[in-house]
KOLKOL-424282 format. One record per atom (N, C-alpha, C): x, y, z; residue in three letters. Coordinates in steps of 0.1 Angstrom, whole numbers, plus 5000, padded with zeros to 4 digits. Atoms other than C-alpha are relative to their C-alpha. Example, Ala and Ser with C-alpha at 12.3 -4.5 7.8 and 13.67 -1.06 7.14 Angstrom:
% KOLKOL-424282
500949885000Ala
512349555078Ala
500950125000Ala
499149895000Ser
513749895071Ser
499250115008Ser
END
This chain:
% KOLKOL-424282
500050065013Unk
490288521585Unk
498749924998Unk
501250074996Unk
486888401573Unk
500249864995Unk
499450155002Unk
486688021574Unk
499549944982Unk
500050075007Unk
486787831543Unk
499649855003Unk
500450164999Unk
485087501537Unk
500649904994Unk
498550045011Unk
487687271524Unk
498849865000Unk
500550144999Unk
487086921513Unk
500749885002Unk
499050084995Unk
488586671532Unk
499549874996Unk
500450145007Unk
488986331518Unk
499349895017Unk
500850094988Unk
486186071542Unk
501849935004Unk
498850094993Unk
489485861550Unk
500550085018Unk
499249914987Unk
490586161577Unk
499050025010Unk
500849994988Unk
487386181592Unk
499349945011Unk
500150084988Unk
486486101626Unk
498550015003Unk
501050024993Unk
483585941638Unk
499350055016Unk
500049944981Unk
484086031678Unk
500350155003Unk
499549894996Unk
486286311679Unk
499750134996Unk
501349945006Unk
484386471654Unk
498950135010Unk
501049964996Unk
481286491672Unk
500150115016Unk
500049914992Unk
482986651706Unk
500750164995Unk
500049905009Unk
484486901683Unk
499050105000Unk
501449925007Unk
481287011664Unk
499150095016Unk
500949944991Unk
479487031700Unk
500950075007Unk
499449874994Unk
482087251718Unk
500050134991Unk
500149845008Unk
481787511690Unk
498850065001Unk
501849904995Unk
477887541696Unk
500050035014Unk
500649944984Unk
478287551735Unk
501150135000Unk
499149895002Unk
481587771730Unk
500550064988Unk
499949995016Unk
481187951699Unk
501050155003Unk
499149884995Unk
483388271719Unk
501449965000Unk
499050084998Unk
485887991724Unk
501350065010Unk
499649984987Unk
486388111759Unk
500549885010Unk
500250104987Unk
486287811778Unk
500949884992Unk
498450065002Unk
489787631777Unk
499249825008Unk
499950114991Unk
488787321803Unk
499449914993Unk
500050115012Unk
489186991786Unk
498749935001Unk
501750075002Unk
485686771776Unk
500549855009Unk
499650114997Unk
485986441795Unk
498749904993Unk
500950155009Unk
484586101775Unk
500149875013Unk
500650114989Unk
483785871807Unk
499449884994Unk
500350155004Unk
484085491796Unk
499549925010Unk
500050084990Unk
483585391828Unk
501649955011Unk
498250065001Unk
487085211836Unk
501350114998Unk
498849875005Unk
488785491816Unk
499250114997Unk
500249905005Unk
488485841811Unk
500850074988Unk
499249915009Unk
489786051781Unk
499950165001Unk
500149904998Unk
490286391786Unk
500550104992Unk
499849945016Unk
490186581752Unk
499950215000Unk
499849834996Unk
491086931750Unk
499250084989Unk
501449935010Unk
489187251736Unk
500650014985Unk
499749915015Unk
491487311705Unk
501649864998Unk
498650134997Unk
493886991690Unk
499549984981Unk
500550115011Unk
493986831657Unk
500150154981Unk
500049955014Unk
493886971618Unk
499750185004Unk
500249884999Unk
494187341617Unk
499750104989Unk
500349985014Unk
493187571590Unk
501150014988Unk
499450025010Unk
496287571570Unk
500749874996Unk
499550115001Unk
496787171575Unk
498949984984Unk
501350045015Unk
493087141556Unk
500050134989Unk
499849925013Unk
494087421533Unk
500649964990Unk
499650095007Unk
496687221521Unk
499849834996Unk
500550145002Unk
495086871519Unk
498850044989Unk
500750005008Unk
492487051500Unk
500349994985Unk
499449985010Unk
494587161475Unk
500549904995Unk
499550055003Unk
496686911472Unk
498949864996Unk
500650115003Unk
493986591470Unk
499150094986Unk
501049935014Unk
491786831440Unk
501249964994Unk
498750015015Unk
495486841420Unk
499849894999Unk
499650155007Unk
495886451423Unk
497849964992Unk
501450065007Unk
491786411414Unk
500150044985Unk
500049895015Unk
491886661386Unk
500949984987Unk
498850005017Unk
494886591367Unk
500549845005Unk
499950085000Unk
494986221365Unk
501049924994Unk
498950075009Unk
497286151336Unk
501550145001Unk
498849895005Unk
499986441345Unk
501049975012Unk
499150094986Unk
502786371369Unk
500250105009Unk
499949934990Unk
502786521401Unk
501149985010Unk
499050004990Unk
505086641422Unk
500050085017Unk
499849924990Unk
505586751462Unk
501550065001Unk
498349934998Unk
508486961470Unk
500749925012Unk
499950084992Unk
508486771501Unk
499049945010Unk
501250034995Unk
506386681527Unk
498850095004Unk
501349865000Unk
502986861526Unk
499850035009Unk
499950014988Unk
502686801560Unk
500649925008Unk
499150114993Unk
504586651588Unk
498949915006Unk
500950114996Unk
501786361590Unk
500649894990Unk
500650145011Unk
502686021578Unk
499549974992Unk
501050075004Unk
499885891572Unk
499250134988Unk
500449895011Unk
498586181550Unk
501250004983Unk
499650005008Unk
501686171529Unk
500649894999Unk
500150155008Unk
501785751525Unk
499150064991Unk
501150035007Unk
498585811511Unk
500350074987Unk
499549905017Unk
499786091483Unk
500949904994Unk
498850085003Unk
502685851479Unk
499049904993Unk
500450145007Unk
500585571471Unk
498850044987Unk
501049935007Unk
498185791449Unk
501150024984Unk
499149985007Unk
501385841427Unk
500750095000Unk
499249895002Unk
502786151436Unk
501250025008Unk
498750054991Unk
506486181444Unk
500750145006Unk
499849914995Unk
508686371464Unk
501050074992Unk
498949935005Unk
511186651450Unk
500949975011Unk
499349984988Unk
512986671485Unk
500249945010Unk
501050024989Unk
513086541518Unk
500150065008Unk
500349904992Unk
512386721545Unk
501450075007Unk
498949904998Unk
516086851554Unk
500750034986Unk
499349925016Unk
516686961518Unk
500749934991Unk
499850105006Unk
517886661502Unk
499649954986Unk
500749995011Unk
517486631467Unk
499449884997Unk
500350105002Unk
515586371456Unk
500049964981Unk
500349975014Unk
514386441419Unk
500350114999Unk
499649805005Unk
516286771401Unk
498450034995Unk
501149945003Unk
513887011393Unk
500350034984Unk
499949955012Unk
515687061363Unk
499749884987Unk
500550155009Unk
514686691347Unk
498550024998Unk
501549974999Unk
510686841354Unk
499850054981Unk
500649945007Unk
508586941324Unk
499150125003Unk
501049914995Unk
506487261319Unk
498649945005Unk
501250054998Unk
503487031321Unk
499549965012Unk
500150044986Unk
504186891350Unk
499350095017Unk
501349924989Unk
502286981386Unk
500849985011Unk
499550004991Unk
504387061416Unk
499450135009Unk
501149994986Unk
502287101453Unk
501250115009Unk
499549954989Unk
504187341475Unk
499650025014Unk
500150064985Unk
503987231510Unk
499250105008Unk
500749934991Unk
501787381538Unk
501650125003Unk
499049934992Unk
505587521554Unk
500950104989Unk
499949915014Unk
506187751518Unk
501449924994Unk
499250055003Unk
509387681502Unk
501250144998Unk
499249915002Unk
512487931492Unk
499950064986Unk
500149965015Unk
512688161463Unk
500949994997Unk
499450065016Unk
515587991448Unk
499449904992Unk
500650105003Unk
513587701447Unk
498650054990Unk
500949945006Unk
510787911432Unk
500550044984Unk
499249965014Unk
512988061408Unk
500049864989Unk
499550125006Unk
514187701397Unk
498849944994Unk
501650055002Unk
510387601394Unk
499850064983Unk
500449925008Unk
510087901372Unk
500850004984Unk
498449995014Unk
513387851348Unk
499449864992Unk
500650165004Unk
511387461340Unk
498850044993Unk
501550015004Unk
507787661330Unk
499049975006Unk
501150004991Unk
506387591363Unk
499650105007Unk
500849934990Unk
504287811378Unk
500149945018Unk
500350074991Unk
504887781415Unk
499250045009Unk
501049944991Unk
501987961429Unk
498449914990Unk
501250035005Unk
499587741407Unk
499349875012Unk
500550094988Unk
499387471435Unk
500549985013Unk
499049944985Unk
500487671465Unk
499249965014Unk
500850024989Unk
499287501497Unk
500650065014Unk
499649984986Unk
501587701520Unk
498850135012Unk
500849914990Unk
500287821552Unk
499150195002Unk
500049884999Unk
498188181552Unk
500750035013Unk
498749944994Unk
499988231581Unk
501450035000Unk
498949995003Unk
503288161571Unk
500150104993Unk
500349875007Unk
502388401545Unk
500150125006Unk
500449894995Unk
501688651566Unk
501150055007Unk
498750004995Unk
504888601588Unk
501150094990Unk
498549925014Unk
506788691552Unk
499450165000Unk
500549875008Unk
504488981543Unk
500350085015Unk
499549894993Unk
505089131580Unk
501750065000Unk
498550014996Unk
508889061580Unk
500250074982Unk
499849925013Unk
508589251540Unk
499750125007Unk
500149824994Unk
507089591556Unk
501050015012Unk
499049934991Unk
509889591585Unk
501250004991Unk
499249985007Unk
512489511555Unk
499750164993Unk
499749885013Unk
511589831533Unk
500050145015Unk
499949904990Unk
511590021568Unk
501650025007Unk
498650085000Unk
515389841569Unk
500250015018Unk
500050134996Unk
514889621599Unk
500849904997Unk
499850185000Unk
516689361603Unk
499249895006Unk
500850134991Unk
514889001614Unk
500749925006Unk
499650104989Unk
515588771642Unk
498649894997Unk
500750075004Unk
513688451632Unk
500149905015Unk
499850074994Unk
512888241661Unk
499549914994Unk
500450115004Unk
512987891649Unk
500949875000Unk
499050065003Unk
514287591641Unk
500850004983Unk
499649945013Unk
516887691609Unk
500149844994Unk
499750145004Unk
517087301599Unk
498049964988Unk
501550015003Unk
512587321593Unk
500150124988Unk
500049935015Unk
511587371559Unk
499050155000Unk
500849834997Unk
509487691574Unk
500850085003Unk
498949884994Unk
512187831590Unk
500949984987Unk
499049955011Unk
514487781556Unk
498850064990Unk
500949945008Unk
511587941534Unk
499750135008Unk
500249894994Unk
511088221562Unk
501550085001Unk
498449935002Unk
514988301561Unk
500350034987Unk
500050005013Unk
514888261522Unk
499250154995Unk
500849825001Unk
511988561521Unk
500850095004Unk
499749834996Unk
513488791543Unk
501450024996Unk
498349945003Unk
517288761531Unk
499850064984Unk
500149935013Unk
515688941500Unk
499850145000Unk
500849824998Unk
514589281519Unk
501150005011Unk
499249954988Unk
516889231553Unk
500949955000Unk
499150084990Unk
519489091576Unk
499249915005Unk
501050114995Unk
518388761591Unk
500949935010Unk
499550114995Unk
519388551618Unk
499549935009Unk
501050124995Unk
517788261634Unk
500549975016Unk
499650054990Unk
517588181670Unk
499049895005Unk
500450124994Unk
516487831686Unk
499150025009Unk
500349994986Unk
515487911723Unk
500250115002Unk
499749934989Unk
515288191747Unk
501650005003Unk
498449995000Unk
519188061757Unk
500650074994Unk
499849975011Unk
519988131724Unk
500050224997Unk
500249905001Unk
518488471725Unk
500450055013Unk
499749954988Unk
519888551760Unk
501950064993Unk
498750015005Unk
523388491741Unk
500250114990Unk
500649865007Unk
522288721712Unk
500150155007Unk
500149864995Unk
521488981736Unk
501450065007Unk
498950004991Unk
524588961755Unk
501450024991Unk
499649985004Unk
526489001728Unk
499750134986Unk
500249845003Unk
524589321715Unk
500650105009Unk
499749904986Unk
525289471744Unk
501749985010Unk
498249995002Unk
529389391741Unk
500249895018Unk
500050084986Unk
528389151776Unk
500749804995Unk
499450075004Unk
530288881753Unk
500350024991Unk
499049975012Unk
532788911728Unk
499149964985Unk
500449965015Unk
531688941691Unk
500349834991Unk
499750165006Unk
533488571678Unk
498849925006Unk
501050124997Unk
530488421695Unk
499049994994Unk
501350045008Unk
528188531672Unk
500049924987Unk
499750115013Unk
530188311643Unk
499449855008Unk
500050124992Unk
530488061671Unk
498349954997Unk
501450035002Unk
526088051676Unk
499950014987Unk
501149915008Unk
524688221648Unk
500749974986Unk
499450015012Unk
527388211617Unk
499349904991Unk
500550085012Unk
525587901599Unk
498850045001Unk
502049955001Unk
521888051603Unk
500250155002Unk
500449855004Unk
522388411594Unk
500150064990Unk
499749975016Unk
522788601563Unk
501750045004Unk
498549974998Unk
526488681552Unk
500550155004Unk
499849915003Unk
528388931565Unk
498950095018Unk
500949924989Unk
525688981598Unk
500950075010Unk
499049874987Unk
527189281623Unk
498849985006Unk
500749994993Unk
525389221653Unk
499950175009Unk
499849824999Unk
526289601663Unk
499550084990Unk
500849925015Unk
524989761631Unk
498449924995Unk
501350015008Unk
522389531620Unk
498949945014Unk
501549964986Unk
520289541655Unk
500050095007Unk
500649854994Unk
520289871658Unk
498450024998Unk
501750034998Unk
516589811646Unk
499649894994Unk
500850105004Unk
514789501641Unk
498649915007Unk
501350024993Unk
511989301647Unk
499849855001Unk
499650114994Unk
511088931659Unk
499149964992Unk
501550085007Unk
509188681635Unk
500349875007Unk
499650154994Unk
508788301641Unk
499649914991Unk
500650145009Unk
508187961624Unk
498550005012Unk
501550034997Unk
504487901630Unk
499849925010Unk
500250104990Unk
504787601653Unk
500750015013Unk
498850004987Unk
507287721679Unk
498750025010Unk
501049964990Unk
505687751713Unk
500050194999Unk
500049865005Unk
504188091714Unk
500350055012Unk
499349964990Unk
505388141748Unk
501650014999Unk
498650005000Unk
508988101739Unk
500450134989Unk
500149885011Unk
508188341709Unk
500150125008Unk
499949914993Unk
507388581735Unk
501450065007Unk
498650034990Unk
510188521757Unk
501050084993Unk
499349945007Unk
512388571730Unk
500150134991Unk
500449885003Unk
510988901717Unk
500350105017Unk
499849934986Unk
511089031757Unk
501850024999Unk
499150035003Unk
514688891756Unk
501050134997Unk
499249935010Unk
515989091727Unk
499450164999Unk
500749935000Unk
513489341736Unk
501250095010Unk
499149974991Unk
515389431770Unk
501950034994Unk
498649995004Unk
518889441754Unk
500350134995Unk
500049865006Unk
517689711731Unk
499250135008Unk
500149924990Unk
516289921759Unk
501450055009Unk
499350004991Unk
519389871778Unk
501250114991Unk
499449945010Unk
521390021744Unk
499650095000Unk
500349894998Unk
519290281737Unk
498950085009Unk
500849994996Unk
516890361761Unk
498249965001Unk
501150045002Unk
513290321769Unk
498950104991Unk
500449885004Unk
512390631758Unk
499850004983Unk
499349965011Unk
513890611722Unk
499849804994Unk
499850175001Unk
512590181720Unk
499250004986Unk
500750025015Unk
510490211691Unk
500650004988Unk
499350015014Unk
512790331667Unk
501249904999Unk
499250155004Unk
514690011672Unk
500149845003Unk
501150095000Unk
512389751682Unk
498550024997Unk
501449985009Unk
509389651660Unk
499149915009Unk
500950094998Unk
506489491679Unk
499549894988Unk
500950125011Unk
505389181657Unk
499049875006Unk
500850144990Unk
503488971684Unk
498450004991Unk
501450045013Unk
500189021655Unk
500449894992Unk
499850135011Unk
502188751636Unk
500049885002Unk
499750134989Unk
502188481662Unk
498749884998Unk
500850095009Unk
499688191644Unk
498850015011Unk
501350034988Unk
495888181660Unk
500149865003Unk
500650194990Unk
495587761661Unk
501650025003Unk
498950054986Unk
499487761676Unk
499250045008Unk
500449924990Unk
498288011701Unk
498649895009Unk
500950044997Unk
494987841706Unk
500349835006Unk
499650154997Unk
496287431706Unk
501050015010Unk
499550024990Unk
498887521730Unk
499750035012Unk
500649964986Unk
496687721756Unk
498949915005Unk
501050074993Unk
494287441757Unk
501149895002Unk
499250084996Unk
497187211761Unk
500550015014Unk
499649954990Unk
498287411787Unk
499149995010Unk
501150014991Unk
494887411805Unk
499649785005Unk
499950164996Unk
495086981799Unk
501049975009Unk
499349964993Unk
498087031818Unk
499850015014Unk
500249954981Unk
496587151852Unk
499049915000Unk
500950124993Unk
494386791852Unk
500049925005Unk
499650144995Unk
494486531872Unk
500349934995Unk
500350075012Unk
495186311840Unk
501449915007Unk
498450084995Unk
497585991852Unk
501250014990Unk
498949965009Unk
498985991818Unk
499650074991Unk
500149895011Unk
499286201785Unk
500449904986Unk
499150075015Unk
499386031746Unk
499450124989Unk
499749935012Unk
500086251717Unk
500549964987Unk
500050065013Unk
499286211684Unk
500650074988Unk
499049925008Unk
501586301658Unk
500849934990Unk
498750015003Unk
504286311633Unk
501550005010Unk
498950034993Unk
507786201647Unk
501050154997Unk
498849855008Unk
509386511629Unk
498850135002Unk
501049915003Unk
506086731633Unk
500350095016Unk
499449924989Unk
507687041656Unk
498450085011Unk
501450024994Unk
503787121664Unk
499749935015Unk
500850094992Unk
502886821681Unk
501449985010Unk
498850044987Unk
506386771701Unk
500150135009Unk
500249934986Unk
505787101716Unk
498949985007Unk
501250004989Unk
502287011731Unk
500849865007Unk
499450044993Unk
504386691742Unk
500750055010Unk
499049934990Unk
506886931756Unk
499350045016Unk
500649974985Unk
504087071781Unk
498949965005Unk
501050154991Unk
502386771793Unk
500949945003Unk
499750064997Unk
505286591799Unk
500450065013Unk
499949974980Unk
505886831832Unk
499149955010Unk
500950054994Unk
502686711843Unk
499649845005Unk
500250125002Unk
502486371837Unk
500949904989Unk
499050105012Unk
504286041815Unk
498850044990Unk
500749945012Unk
503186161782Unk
501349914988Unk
499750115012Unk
503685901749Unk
500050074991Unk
500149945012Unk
504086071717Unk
500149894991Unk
500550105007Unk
502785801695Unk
499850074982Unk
500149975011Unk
502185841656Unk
499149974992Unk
501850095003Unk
498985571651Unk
500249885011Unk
500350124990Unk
497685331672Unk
500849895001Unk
499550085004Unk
499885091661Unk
501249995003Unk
499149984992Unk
502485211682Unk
499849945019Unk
501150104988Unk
500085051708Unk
500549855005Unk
499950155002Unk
501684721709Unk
499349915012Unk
500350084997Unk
500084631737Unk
499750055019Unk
500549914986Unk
498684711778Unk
501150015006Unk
498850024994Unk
502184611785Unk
501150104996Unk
499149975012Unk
504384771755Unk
499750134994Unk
500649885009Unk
504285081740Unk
501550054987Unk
499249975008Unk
506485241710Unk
499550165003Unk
500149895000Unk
507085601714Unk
501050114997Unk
499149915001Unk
508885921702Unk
500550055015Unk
499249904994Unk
511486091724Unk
500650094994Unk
499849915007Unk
512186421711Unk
501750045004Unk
499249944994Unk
514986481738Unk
501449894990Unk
499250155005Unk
516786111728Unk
500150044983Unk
500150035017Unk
515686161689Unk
499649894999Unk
500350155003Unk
514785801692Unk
498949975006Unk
501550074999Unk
511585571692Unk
500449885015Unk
499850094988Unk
511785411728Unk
499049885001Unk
500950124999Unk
510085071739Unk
499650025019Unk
500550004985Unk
508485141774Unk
499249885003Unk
501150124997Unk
506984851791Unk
499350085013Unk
500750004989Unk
503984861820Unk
499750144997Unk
500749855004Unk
502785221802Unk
499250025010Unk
501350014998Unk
499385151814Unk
499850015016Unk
500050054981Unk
498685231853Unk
498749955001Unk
501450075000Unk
495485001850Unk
499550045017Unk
500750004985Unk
495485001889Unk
499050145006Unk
500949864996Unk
493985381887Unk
498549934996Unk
501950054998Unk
489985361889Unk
499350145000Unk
499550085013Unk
489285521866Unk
501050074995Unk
498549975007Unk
492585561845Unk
499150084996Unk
500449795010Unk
492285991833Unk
501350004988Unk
499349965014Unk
494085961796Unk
500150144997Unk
499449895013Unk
494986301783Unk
500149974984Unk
500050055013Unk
494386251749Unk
500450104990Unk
500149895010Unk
495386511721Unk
500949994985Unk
499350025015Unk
497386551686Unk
500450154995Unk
499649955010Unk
499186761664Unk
499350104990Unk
501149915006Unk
497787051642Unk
500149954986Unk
499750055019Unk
499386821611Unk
499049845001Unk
500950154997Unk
497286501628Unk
498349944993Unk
501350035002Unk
493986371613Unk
499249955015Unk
501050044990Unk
490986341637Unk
499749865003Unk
499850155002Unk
490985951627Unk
500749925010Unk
499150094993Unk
494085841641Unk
500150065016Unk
500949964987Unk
492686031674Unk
500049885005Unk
501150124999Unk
489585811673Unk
500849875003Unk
499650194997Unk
491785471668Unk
501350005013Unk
499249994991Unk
494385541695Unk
498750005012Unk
501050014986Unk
491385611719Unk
499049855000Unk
500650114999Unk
489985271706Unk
500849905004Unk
499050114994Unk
493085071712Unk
500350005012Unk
500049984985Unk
493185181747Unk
499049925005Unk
501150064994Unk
489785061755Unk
499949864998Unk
499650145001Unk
490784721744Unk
500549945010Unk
499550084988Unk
492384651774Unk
499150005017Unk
500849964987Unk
489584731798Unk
498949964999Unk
501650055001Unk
486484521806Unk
499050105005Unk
501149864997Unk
482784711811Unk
500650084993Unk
499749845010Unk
483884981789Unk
498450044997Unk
501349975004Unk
480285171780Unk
500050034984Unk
499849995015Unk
479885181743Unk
500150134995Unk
499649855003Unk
481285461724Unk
498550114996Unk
501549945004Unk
477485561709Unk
499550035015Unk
500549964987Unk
476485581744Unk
500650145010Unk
499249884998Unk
479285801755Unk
499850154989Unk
499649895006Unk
479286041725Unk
498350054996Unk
501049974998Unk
475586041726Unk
499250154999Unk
500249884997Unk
475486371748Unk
500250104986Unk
499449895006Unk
477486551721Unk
499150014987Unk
501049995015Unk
475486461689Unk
498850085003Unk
501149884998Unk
472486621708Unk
500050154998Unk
499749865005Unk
474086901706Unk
500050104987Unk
499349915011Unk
475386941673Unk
498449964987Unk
501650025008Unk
471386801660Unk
499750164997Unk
END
C-alpha cells in the first residue's frame, strides 16, 4: 500500500522518539533488521524497538478525523465511538466538542435517531456494523463521508466477501465483545456463516467438535452467543476460511488457522484440503505483524524491565505486554502520569482487569538499569518521549537527551 502523508496534529509529535524512528528507516529502509536501538543515558538504558507506536491506519484516522473537527466548525460532530483506543487522543476530540454516539461495548449513548442530515458522524479506525450504517443512512447521513476505519480491516471484510459468494463459512478469530470484531461479524453475516473464536483453546474445542471428538451441545455451550443463528458446525465447516480482528497476536492467528486447519484434513483428507479450507494468512495486518516481531525480538534482551505504553482497553498494546511479560516485569502504563514515583507505580493488569499499585518497580541497583521501552499501534510517539523522561528523573549524571539523540539526527540530516 503506498504510504500516505497524513497530517498529524504537532500535539502527538515526538521530539526523541521521532528522531530514532526517522534514522532506522534510512539505515533499514528493507526493514530487515529487528534488533532494538539502545538510547544510553548513562545510568539508564532504553531499549526501543524497530517497529512500535502509530500505525498507518491509527494516522489515517486522526487525519480524518482532526480535518472534520477544523473544517466544519459550526456543525455538530459526532464519533460512533472511540476513534481509537488512545485516551489521550480521544480527551482531546472530547474537548474539541465532539461527542460520542456509543461506548466502546455498544452502549448507547446518543440515538442516532435524534441526529440531523447535517450533522457529521466519524467512523472509528475499528469500522462499525451495517445496521449501524443503515441507521446512519435512514437520518441522511452518509456513513462513508467520514470513514476513518482501518484499510486493513477493510480488507479483512473484502477477503471474507470473496470466500462468502464462494459459500464459505468464516471463523473470526477475535475478541466478539471489540468493536472490530462486532463490525467484522456484522460484514460477513451478510454473505456467510460466522463464528468467533478467542484463543487457540477455543479453536482446539471447535475442532474437536467438528470432528464428533465432543458432543454437538458444546458448541451452544462456547460459541452460541458469537455466532450467526442457526450455526451447524457439521454443515457449515464443511468449507471455510479463518479471518481475524487486526490486533490479535498474529501468531495465535496462525495457530488458530493450523488448528482448524488439521481438523479439516482429518475429515476429509489432505488430498481433497482445498476444497474446504481457504488459506487467508494475506489478510493478517503488516504493522500487527511487524510491532509484534520486533516485540518479540525486545524480548530476547537483557532488559531488567519492560513499560508499555498504551490504552487500558487497547487489545494491541496488551498483546505486546503479553510477550514481554515472559521475559521480564513489564508495566503497562497509559502516560507518564502513572509514574507516581521511583517507589510507586500505577499499572494495567490485563489478566486481573484492574489498575494495580506496585511499589519498589524501579531496580535502581542495576548499573545500568536496560528499560524496554515500547507502545501501542493506537499510542502517540509523545507519551513515549514523556514516560522515558519521567524515568530519568530519578537518576543523577543522566547525559542530556540532545547529546544522546544526537547520533540519530545525523542520520536523518
Amino acid at each position: 500500500m503506498a504510504r500516505k502523508k497524513f497530517q498529524i496534529p504537532e500535539m502527538y509529535k515526538s521530539p526523541v522518539i521521532r528522531k530514532v524512528k526517522e534514522a532506522t528507516k534510512i539505515t533499514d529502509p528493507m526493514k530487515k533488521d529487528l534488533q532494538p536501538t539502545v538510547l544510553d543515558f548513562g545510568p539508564v538504558q532504553f531499549l526501543i524497538p524497530r517497529f512500535f507506536g502509530f500505525c498507518y491506519g491509527v494516522e489515517n484516522a486522526i487525519d480524518i478525523a482532526y480535518r472534520a473537527v477544523e473544517e466544519n466548525p459550526d456543525k455538530n460532530i459526532y464519533l460512533l465511538s472511540e476513534m481509537i483506543h488512545n485516551p489521550t487522543v480521544n480527551e482531546d476530540l472530547l474537548k474539541k466538542g465532539v461527542k460520542f454516539l456509543f461506548d466502546t461495548d455498544g452502549t448507547e449513548r446518543i440515538p442516532i435517531g435524534s441526529l440531523k442530515s447535517e450533522d457529521i458522524v466519524i467512523v472509528p479506525a475499528f469500522g462499525t456494523t451495517v445496521e449501524i450504517q443503515k441507521e446512519l443512512q435512514q437520518v441522511g447521513i452518509d456513513p462513508y463521508e467520514f470513514n476513518t476505519t482501518c484499510p486493513f480491516v477493510e480488507k479483512v471484510w473484502k477477503r471474507g466477501k470473496q470466500l462468502g459468494k464462494k459459500e464459505y463459512s468464516l471463523v473470526v478469530h477475535g475478541k466478539h465483545e471489540h468493536e472490530e470484531t462486532r463490525a467484522t461479524f456484522s460484514h460477513s453475516a451478510e454473505h456467510s456463516e460466522v463464528v468467533v473464536v478467542l484463543s487457540p483453546d477455543e479453536a482446539e474445542i471447535l475442532a474437536e467438535i467438528m470432528t464428533k471428538d465432543r458432543p454437538l451441545s458444546d458448541f451452544e455451550k462456547y460459541f452460541g452467543h458469537k455466532s450467526t443463528p442457526n450455526f451447524d458446525p457439521y454443515t457449515d465447516l464443511k468449507r471455510f476460511g479463518v479471518i481475524n480482528q487486526t490486533t490479535m497476536l498474529a501468531t495465535e492467528t496462525q495457530e488458530v488457522m493450523d488448528i482448524l486447519k488439521e481438523a479439516a484434513i482429518k475429515l476429509y483428507g489432505e488430498s481433497d484440503i482445498l476444497n474446504h479450507f481457504a488459506d487467508t494468512s494475506d489478510t493478517l495486518c503488516y504493522a500487527t505483524n511487524e510491532n509484534q516481531s520486533a516485540t518479540l525480538a525486545l524480548a530476547e534482551t537483557n532488559a531488567d524491565i519492560a513499560l508499555v505504553v498504551g490504552g487500558y482497553n487497547s487489545s494491541n498494546t496488551m498483546h505486546l505486554v503479553e510477550i514481554l511479560e515472559h521475559s521480564f516485569p513489564t508495566f503497562h502504563v497509559r502516560d507518564a502520569g502513572e509514574i507516581k514515583s521511583e517507589t510507586e507505580i500505577a499499572h494495567f493488569d490485563q489478566w486481573k482487569k484492574e489498575i494495580l499499585e506496585t511499589k519498589n518497580w524501579l531496580p535502581k541497583d542495576k548499573s545500568p538499569l536496560r528499560v524496554a521501552l515500547t507502545s501501542g499501534a493506537s499510542c502517540p510517539d509523545v507519551l513515549v518521549d514523556e514516560v522515558m523522561l519521567k524515568v530519568l528523573e530519578f537518576f543523577d549524571d543522566v547525559k542530556e537527551v540532545n547529546e544522546v539523540i544526537e547520533p540519530f539526527e545525523k542520520v536523518s540530516d
